[in-house]
N, C-alpha and C positions, 0 to 999 in steps of 0.2 A: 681184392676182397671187399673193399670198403664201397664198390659199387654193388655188391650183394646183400649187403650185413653193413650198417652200420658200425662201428668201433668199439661206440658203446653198446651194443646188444649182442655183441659177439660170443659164442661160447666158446670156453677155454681159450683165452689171448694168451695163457704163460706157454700154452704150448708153440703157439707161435716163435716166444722170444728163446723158448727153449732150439728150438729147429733151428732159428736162424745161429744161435751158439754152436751147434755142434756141423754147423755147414762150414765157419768160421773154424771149429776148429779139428774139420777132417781136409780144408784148404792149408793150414798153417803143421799139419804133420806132413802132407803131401811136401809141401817146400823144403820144409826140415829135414824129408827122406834123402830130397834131392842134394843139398849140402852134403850128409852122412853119407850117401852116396859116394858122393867125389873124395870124400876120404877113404873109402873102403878100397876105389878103386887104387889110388896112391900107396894105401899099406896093399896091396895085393902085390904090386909094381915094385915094391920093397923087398917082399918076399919073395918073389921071383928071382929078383936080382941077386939075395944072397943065395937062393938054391940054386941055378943055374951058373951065374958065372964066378960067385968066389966058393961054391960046391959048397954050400954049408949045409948036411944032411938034416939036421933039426930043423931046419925052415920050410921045407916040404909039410908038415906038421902043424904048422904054426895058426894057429884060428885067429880068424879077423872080425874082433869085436864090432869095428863100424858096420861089416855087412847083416851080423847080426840086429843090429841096431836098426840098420834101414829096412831090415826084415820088418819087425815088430812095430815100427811107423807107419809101413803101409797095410799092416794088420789094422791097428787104428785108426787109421784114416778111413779106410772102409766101413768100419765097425760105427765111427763118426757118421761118415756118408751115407747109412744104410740107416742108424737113428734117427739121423734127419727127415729122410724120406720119409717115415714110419711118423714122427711127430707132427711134422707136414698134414698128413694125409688124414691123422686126427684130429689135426685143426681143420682143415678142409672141412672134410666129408661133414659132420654136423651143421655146419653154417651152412653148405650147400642147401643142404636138408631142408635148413629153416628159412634158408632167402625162398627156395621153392613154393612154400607153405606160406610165407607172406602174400598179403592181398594188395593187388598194385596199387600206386597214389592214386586217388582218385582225381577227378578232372579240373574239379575247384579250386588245387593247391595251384599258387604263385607258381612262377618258373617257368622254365625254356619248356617243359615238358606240356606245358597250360596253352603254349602258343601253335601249335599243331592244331591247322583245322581239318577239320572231317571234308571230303570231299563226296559230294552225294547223285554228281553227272560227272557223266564221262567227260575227259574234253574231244573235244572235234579235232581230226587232223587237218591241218590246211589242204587247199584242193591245189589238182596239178593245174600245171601252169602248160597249155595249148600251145604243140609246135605247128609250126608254118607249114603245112605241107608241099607247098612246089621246093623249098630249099631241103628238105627232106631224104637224105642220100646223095646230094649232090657231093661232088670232089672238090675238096678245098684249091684254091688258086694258089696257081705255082710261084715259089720266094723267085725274082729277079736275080739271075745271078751277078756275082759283084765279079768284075775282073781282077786276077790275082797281077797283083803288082810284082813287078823283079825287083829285089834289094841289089844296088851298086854293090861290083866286087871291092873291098878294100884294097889299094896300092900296096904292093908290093916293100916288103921293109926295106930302108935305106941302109946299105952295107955302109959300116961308118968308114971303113979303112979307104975305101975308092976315093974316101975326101982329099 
Protein backbone atom coordinates (compact mmCIF):
# COMPACT_ATOMS: atom_id res chain seq x y z
CA UNK A 1 0.00 0.00 0.00
CA UNK A 2 2.54 2.42 1.01
CA UNK A 3 3.93 2.39 -2.73
CA UNK A 4 0.36 3.69 -3.74
CA UNK A 5 -0.68 6.18 -0.85
CA UNK A 6 1.59 7.31 1.29
CA UNK A 7 0.80 6.33 5.23
CA UNK A 8 0.14 9.56 5.81
CA UNK A 9 -2.55 10.41 3.30
CA UNK A 10 -4.18 7.28 3.52
CA UNK A 11 -7.87 6.98 4.10
CA UNK A 12 -9.31 5.14 6.80
CA UNK A 13 -5.86 3.46 8.33
CA UNK A 14 -8.03 2.10 11.51
CA UNK A 15 -9.69 0.01 9.09
CA UNK A 16 -6.47 -1.37 8.14
CA UNK A 17 -5.52 -2.17 11.94
CA UNK A 18 -8.97 -3.32 12.44
CA UNK A 19 -8.53 -6.21 9.38
CA UNK A 20 -5.33 -7.11 10.46
CA UNK A 21 -7.16 -7.86 14.14
CA UNK A 22 -9.82 -9.94 13.16
CA UNK A 23 -7.24 -12.09 10.55
CA UNK A 24 -5.29 -12.43 14.03
CA UNK A 25 -8.25 -13.37 15.46
CA UNK A 26 -10.08 -15.84 12.92
CA UNK A 27 -6.30 -17.61 12.98
CA UNK A 28 -6.29 -17.95 16.83
CA UNK A 29 -10.15 -19.58 16.93
CA UNK A 30 -9.07 -21.73 13.94
CA UNK A 31 -6.10 -23.20 16.29
CA UNK A 32 -8.32 -23.09 19.39
CA UNK A 33 -10.94 -25.37 17.25
CA UNK A 34 -8.06 -27.64 16.60
CA UNK A 35 -7.16 -28.15 20.47
CA UNK A 36 -11.29 -28.38 21.22
CA UNK A 37 -11.23 -30.73 18.60
CA UNK A 38 -8.97 -33.19 20.05
CA UNK A 39 -10.93 -33.13 23.11
CA UNK A 40 -14.28 -33.76 21.56
CA UNK A 41 -12.70 -36.49 19.78
CA UNK A 42 -11.25 -38.24 23.40
CA UNK A 43 -14.79 -37.67 25.08
CA UNK A 44 -16.48 -39.28 21.90
CA UNK A 45 -13.72 -42.36 22.59
CA UNK A 46 -15.11 -42.29 26.12
CA UNK A 47 -18.48 -42.51 25.27
CA UNK A 48 -18.19 -45.15 22.93
CA UNK A 49 -16.29 -47.09 25.31
CA UNK A 50 -18.90 -46.97 28.15
CA UNK A 51 -21.81 -47.59 25.43
CA UNK A 52 -20.26 -50.49 23.62
CA UNK A 53 -18.21 -52.43 25.90
CA UNK A 54 -19.40 -51.84 29.60
CA UNK A 55 -23.17 -51.59 27.73
CA UNK A 56 -23.93 -48.38 29.58
CA UNK A 57 -27.32 -47.48 27.72
CA UNK A 58 -27.36 -43.59 28.96
CA UNK A 59 -24.05 -43.06 27.16
CA UNK A 60 -25.47 -43.40 23.70
CA UNK A 61 -27.20 -40.12 24.73
CA UNK A 62 -24.63 -38.34 26.16
CA UNK A 63 -23.83 -34.86 24.15
CA UNK A 64 -20.31 -33.73 23.68
CA UNK A 65 -19.91 -30.14 24.80
CA UNK A 66 -16.22 -29.90 23.05
CA UNK A 67 -17.82 -30.74 19.72
CA UNK A 68 -20.05 -28.36 20.26
CA UNK A 69 -17.59 -25.98 21.05
CA UNK A 70 -15.44 -26.66 18.05
CA UNK A 71 -18.60 -26.05 16.14
CA UNK A 72 -19.06 -22.41 17.32
CA UNK A 73 -15.03 -21.67 16.67
CA UNK A 74 -15.25 -22.36 13.33
CA UNK A 75 -18.48 -20.37 13.05
CA UNK A 76 -16.24 -17.53 14.29
CA UNK A 77 -13.31 -18.05 12.69
CA UNK A 78 -15.16 -17.66 9.50
CA UNK A 79 -17.30 -14.88 10.63
CA UNK A 80 -13.50 -13.26 11.65
CA UNK A 81 -12.20 -14.37 8.29
CA UNK A 82 -14.89 -12.93 6.16
CA UNK A 83 -14.77 -9.38 8.29
CA UNK A 84 -11.38 -9.18 7.43
CA UNK A 85 -11.75 -9.53 3.97
CA UNK A 86 -14.74 -7.02 4.02
CA UNK A 87 -12.43 -4.31 6.15
CA UNK A 88 -9.50 -5.06 3.81
CA UNK A 89 -11.32 -4.39 0.85
CA UNK A 90 -12.51 -1.06 2.44
CA UNK A 91 -9.27 0.11 3.16
CA UNK A 92 -8.19 -0.97 -0.38
CA UNK A 93 -10.50 0.11 -2.76
CA UNK A 94 -10.39 3.98 -1.63
CA UNK A 95 -6.75 4.45 -1.60
CA UNK A 96 -6.66 2.54 -4.86
CA UNK A 97 -9.02 5.18 -6.07
CA UNK A 98 -7.00 7.99 -4.84
CA UNK A 99 -3.24 6.59 -5.86
CA UNK A 100 -5.20 6.34 -9.41
CA UNK A 101 -6.15 10.16 -9.25
CA UNK A 102 -2.80 11.16 -8.14
CA UNK A 103 -0.47 13.03 -10.67
CA UNK A 104 2.84 11.17 -11.06
CA UNK A 105 6.14 12.96 -9.49
CA UNK A 106 7.25 14.97 -11.64
CA UNK A 107 10.77 14.79 -13.32
CA UNK A 108 12.55 17.47 -11.19
CA UNK A 109 12.23 15.41 -7.82
CA UNK A 110 15.71 14.01 -6.39
CA UNK A 111 15.67 10.19 -6.62
CA UNK A 112 16.18 6.95 -8.38
CA UNK A 113 13.13 7.90 -10.20
CA UNK A 114 15.07 11.41 -11.72
CA UNK A 115 17.85 9.14 -13.02
CA UNK A 116 16.00 7.37 -15.77
CA UNK A 117 16.94 8.84 -19.07
CA UNK A 118 14.77 9.27 -22.06
CA UNK A 119 16.16 7.52 -24.89
CA UNK A 120 15.32 9.35 -28.23
CA UNK A 121 17.42 6.83 -31.08
CA UNK A 122 17.11 3.54 -31.45
CA UNK A 123 20.17 1.58 -30.84
CA UNK A 124 21.80 -0.19 -33.65
CA UNK A 125 22.28 -3.92 -33.44
CA UNK A 126 25.73 -5.10 -34.04
CA UNK A 127 26.32 -6.47 -37.69
CA UNK A 128 27.02 -10.16 -38.52
CA UNK A 129 30.15 -11.34 -38.42
CA UNK A 130 31.05 -13.00 -42.38
CA UNK A 131 31.57 -16.81 -42.52
CA UNK A 132 34.37 -18.24 -44.58
CA UNK A 133 32.84 -19.74 -47.42
CA UNK A 134 35.20 -22.62 -48.78
CA UNK A 135 35.07 -24.06 -44.85
CA UNK A 136 31.27 -23.70 -45.17
CA UNK A 137 29.73 -27.43 -44.82
CA UNK A 138 32.62 -28.92 -44.64
CA UNK A 139 32.90 -32.26 -42.23
CA UNK A 140 34.55 -31.86 -39.08
CA UNK A 141 38.05 -33.97 -38.81
CA UNK A 142 37.80 -37.28 -37.46
CA UNK A 143 39.05 -37.66 -33.20
CA UNK A 144 42.31 -40.15 -33.57
CA UNK A 145 41.32 -43.05 -31.99
CA UNK A 146 43.09 -43.97 -28.70
CA UNK A 147 43.89 -47.78 -28.26
CA UNK A 148 41.90 -49.28 -25.44
CA UNK A 149 44.44 -50.67 -23.12
CA UNK A 150 43.79 -54.46 -21.24
CA UNK A 151 43.83 -54.03 -17.35
CA UNK A 152 46.17 -57.08 -15.76
CA UNK A 153 43.99 -59.84 -14.31
CA UNK A 154 44.53 -59.74 -10.61
CA UNK A 155 46.29 -63.21 -9.18
CA UNK A 156 44.37 -65.44 -7.97
CA UNK A 157 43.75 -65.42 -3.90
CA UNK A 158 46.34 -67.27 -1.91
CA UNK A 159 44.47 -70.31 0.01
CA UNK A 160 46.09 -69.82 3.49
CA UNK A 161 45.66 -73.57 4.57
CA UNK A 162 48.18 -74.93 1.55
CA UNK A 163 50.83 -72.92 3.87
Amino acid sequence: MKDLVPVAEAIGLPLLFVSWLLFVGSILCTLCSFMVSRRAYDFQLKVAHEYYLEEKEESFNKKNPHAHATERLNRVAGLFFALALLTTLLFVVPNVWMAAKIEPMSKSTEGPESRVRQVNEAAVPPAMARVPSEDRGSVPAQMPRVPVQQTPTPPPPVDSDKK
